[in-house]
Steps between C-alpha positions, in 0.01 A plus 500: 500500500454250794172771594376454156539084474296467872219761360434286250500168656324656799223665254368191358467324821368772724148502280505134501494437828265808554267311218497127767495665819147675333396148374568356838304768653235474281477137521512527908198705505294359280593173707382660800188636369320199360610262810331455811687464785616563858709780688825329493532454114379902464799530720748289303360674159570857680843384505565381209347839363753687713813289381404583154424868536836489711783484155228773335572736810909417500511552108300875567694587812864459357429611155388841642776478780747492096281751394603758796845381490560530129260889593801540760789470290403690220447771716819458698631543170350763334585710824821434569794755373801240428458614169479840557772497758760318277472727220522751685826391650648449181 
């Protein structure tokens, strides 16, 4: 129950924040395109382009490090003979 409740909360704000840090981005490089100026700002704009990217990269990495997890366990279970064993001993 507690799974289902944080799936849902989780699934409306995961796009939403998806949906701003691609505004951001957006916004960022069309800021850097039509400015002139020196090696220090492209610097500081490479930056900020990197901490944005950066929650994109944590959301990918963990949600396929849950994906091989959840991949784990269901084959941990469909292997294993607990079943098989306890009927047997009864």
């Amino acid at each position: 129950r507690y799974a289902y409740i944080l799936n849902d909360k989780f699934g409306k704000i995961i796009p939403s924040e998806f949906l701003m840090i691609t505004v951001v981005m957006c916004y960022n490089l069309i800021h850097m395109a039509f400015r002139v100026s020196n090696s220090i700002s492209y610097i500081l704009d490479i930056m900020f382009i990197a901490t944005t990217l950066a929650p994109i990269f944590y959301y990918c990495w963990f949600g396929n490090e849950v994906k091989l997890k959840v991949v784990l366990v269901t084959s941990i279970l469909i292997n294993c003979n607990f079943i098989i064993h306890n009927y047997l001993k009864n």
